[in-house]
N, C-alpha and C positions, 0 to 999 in steps of 0.2 A: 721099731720106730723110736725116734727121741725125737726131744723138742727143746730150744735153745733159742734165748738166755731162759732161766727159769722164770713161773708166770709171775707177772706182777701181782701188785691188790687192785680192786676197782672195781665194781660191777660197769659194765656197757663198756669197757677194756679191750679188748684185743688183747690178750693175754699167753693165750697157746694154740696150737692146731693139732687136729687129731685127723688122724690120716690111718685108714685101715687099707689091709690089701686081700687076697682072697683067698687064703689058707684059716679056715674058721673064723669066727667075730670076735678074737678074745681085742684088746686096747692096750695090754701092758706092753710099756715099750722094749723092743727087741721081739718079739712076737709075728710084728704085723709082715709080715713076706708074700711079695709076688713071686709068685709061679707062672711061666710062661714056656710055651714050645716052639722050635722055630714052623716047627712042620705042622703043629696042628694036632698029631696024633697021641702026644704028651701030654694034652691042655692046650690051655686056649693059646693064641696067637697075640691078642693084645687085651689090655686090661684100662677102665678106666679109673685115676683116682677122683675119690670124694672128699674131699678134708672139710675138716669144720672149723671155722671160727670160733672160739671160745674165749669166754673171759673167767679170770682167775677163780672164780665161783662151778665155772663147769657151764656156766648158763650159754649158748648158743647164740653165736653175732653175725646175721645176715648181712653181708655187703650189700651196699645199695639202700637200704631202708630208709625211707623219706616217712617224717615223724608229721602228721598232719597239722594243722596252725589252724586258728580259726582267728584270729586279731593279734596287732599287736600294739602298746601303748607308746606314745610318743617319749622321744629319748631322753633321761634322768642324767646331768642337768640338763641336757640339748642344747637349746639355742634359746637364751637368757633375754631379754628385753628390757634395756635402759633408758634412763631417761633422761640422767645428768650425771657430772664427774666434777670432782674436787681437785683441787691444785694437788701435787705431790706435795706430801711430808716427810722427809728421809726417806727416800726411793720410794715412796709406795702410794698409789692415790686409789680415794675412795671412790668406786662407781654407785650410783643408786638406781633401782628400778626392783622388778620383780624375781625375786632370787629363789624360784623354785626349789626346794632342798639343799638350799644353803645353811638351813638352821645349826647352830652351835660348830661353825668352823667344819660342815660336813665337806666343803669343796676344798680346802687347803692342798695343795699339792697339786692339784689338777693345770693344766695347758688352757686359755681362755685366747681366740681368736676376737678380738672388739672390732667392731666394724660401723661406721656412719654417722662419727664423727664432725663435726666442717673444719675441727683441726685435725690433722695430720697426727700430731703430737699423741693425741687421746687414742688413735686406735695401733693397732699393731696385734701382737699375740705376748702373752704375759701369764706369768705363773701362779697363781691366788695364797694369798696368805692367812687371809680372814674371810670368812662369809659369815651373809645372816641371812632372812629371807626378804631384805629389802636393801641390802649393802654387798658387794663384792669388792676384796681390797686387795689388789693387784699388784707386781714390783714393777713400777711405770715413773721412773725418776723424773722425767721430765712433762707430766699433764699440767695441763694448766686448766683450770673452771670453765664448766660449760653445760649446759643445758638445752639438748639436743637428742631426737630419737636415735636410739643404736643399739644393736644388738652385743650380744659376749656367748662366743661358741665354744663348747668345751671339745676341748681336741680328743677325749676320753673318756665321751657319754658312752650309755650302753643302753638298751632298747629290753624291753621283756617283752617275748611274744608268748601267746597261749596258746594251748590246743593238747594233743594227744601225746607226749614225750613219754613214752614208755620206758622202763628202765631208765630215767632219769633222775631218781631218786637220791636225796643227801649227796645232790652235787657231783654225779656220776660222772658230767659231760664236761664237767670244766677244764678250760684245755684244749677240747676239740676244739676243731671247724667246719666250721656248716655253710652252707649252698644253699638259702633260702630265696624260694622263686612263687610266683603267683600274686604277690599283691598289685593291685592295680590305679588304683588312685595314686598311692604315693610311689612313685618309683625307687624313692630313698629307701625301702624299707625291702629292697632286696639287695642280692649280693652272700659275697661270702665273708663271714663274720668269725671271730674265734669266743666261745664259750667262755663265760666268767660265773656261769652258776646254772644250775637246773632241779628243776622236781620233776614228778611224774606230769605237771601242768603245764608250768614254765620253763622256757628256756633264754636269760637272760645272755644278751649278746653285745659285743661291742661293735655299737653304731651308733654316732653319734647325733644322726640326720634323720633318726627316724619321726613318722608322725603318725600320729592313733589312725587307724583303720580297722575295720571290722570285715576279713575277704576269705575266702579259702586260700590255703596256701603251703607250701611243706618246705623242710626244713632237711636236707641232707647233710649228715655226719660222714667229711670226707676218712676218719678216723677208720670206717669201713665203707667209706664211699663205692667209686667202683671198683667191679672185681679187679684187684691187684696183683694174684696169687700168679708168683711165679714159680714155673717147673724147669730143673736141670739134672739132665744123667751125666754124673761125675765120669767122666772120661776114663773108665776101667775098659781095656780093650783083652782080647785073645788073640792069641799068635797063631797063624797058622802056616804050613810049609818048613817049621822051621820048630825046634824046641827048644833054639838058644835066643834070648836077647841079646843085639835087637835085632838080631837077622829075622827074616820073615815078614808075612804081611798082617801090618792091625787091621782089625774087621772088628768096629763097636758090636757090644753085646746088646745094647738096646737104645730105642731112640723114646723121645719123651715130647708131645705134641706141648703149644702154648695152653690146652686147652687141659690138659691132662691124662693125656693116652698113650701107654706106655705100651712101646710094638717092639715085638722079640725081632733080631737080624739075626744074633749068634750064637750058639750056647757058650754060656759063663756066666758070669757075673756079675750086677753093674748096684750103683748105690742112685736111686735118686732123691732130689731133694723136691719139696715144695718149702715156700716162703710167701710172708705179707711183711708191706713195711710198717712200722709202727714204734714207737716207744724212744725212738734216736737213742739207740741202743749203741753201747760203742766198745762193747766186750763181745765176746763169745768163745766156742770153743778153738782150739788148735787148727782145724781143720779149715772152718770159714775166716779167723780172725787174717785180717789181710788180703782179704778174699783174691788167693791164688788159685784155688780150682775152680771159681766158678764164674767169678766176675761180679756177683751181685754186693749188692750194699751192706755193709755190718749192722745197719739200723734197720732190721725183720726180729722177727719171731719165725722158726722155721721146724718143720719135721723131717724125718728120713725114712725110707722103706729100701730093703734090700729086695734086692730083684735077682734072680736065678733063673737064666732061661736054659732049658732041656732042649735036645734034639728035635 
């Protein structure tokens, strides 16, 4: 067995797979070999593999796992409420109203959608240059003074929801993307979201529409989303009729189900591979880089098991 690109760091990662086959339990790689018979009376006929997700800790990553939610807080900055705008001064006009964590220039750089204006001129979408938690100051060359309700949407809020984030600790998950489904009242506060921070409590995501509700709800990390684990037996064939190449006829030495059931056809020898995609990985070894034997994508972590099937 090997495994390639080497694991990354990270806890809750996808980092390596460990794939044993059924010649003793040892894991050190080049070890793990199937044995298989065509006939039956050599050993078995087909073998299932088990591989395991792991992350660079060795810690064990279930695809699938939906991290439980029980609330989540309405989106930091979200959706702003103003109440009047100042004429531009050298491109940039002042808005006033309720600047929820705007304190000390915290929104500078952010995308603000302005909306509900009765000029035209005042709303559009603009970049923040200054906030406070009663001014947001926007590059809007052309406002002209007005006093009128309207909102300023941040095109780059982000939502924290609670509940049970295991292994999400010191920002484990940041990065991922999640598939959070079950809330009910707000419908904004579902979707698929990509990670910008997590604990073992929180999982802070970017959405910018969210609003506080308090529902059950979960939270899937497509990172190991669903099972993605793909199987292929490297086209090593035996010759028969014939002991020269390429006279003769190929007869695969073993076939490999999607699901992971490796069934003896021929005696010889075959290599197979299992793979997950992850890490937009863009190296590897000789073998997959370019992937001419298999087809699959260079962006996996992947393991191999030789296979040997007997009479």
């Amino acid at each position: 067995m090997a495994f390639f690109p080497s694991p990354t760091t990270g806890l809750g990662v996808a980092a390596k797979i460990v794939v044993e086959g059924n010649e003793g339990s040892k894991t050190t790689p080049g070890y793990n070999n199937v044995v298989l018979s065509v006939s039956g009376t050599n050993g078995q006929t087909t073998f299932q593999l088990n591989p395991q997700l792991q992350d660079a800790a060795g810690n064990e990553i279930t695809p699938g796992t939906a991290f439980t939610l029980t609330s989540v807080a309405s989106s930091s900055p979200g959706t702003l409420t103003l109440t009047a705008v100042a004429a531009s001064v050298n491109g940039d006009a002042v808005y006033t109203g309720t600047i929820t964590g705007g304190g000390s220039n915290a929104l500078v750089g952010l995308l603000f959608t302005v909306a509900g204006f009765a000029g035209a001129n005042n709303n559009g979408v603009y970049e923040a240059v200054a906030s406070t938690t009663t001014t947001l100051t926007l590059v809007n060359a052309g406002a002209t003074a007005e006093t009128h309700a309207a909102t300023a949407t941040s095109e780059e809020g982000t939502a924290v929801y609670t509940g049970t984030i295991t292994g999400g600790g010191s920002n484990a998950f940041k990065g991922q993307t999640f598939v959070v489904v079950g809330f009910v009242t707000n419908p904004s506060n579902n979707g698929t979201f990509i990670a910008t921070a997590s604990s073992t409590t929180t999982l802070t995501l970017e959405n910018n529409a969210a609003v506080a509700e308090t529902h059950a709800a979960t939270a899937t990390s497509q990172e190991a989303g669903s099972n993605e684990l793909t199987y292929v037996a490297y086209p090593a064939k035996t010759l028969t009729g014939n002991t020269y190449q390429p006279s003769g006829t190929a007869t695969a030495v073993a076939t490999v189900s999607s699901s992971g059931v490796i069934t003896a056809v021929a005696p010889g020898g075959v290599e197979v591979e299992v793979s997950y995609p992850t890490f937009n990985n863009s190296v590897g070894d000789v073998v997959s880089s370019g992937n001419i034997m298999n087809g699959l994508p260079i962006n996996k972590i992947y393991a191999t098991v030789n296979v040997q099937v007997l009479p």
